[in-house]
Phi, psi and omega in degrees: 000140195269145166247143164234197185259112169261154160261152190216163181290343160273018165116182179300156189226156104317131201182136199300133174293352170198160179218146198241130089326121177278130171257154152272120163268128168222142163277140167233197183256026138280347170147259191220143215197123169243115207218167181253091143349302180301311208243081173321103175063028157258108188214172183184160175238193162169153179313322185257170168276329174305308181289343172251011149293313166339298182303312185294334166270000155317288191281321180292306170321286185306349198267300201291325185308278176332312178270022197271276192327295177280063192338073183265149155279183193243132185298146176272137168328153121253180195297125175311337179283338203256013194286108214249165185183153182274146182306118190104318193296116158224141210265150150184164211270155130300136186235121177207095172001050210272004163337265201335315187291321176299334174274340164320306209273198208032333175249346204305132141316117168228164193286154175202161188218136171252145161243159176232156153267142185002277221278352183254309177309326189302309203301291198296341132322303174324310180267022141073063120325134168253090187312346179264345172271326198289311189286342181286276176340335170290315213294304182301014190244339201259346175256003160051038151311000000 
């Protein structure tokens, strides 16, 4: 597996260019269940076995994305052959790129709650502020971005 240099918020890291997982896909009668054997409580569902392969490469990317991000460690594969599974059930190994996903979570949005007083949100409203870019635009000029 290639490692490159990521910068992360506690500085550059080494880190895999990918991470490979066996998922179990099982059916019930809601549809499809996907679970990671190797990954405590990374599972998801969806009506098909197509979406929910979909899915699985959704919940592994963003699952892997997380413990980068919180510097958890990352658990070792285990081997596919040794992955058990139930009568019905099918293993298939998953892959999942993460340049995009690191940059996503990196480009990601998040919520901040601000306060004004009444009479500064009226104006600004009035005059069709879009209050999350004029704060984005602050925050980044006071960090001299």
């Amino acid at each position: 597996m290639g490692k490159s240099k990521v910068k992360t918020m506690s500085g550059k890291k080494e880190l895999p260019n990918y991470y490979a997982y066996t998922a179990v896909f099982e059916e019930d009668e809601d549809g499809w269940i996907v679970r990671f054997p190797d990954l405590n409580r990374c599972a998801t569902n969806a009506d098909t076995l197509e979406e929910t392969i979909i899915q699985a490469h959704n919940i592994l990317e963003d699952y892997m994305a997380i413990l980068e991000r919180d510097g958890k460690p990352i658990p070792e594969p285990i081997p596919y052959e040794a992955v058990k599974i139930k009568a019905g059930a099918v293993a298939q190994r998953i892959v999942v790129p993460m340049d995009g996903a690191r940059r996503r979570w990196e480009n990601r949005s998040v919520n901040r709650t601000v306060t004004l007083p009444a009479w500064l949100d009226e104006k600004g409203r009035e005059a069709n502020l879009n209050f999350s870019q004029l704060l984005q635009s602050a925050v980044a000029r006071a960090l001299q971005l």
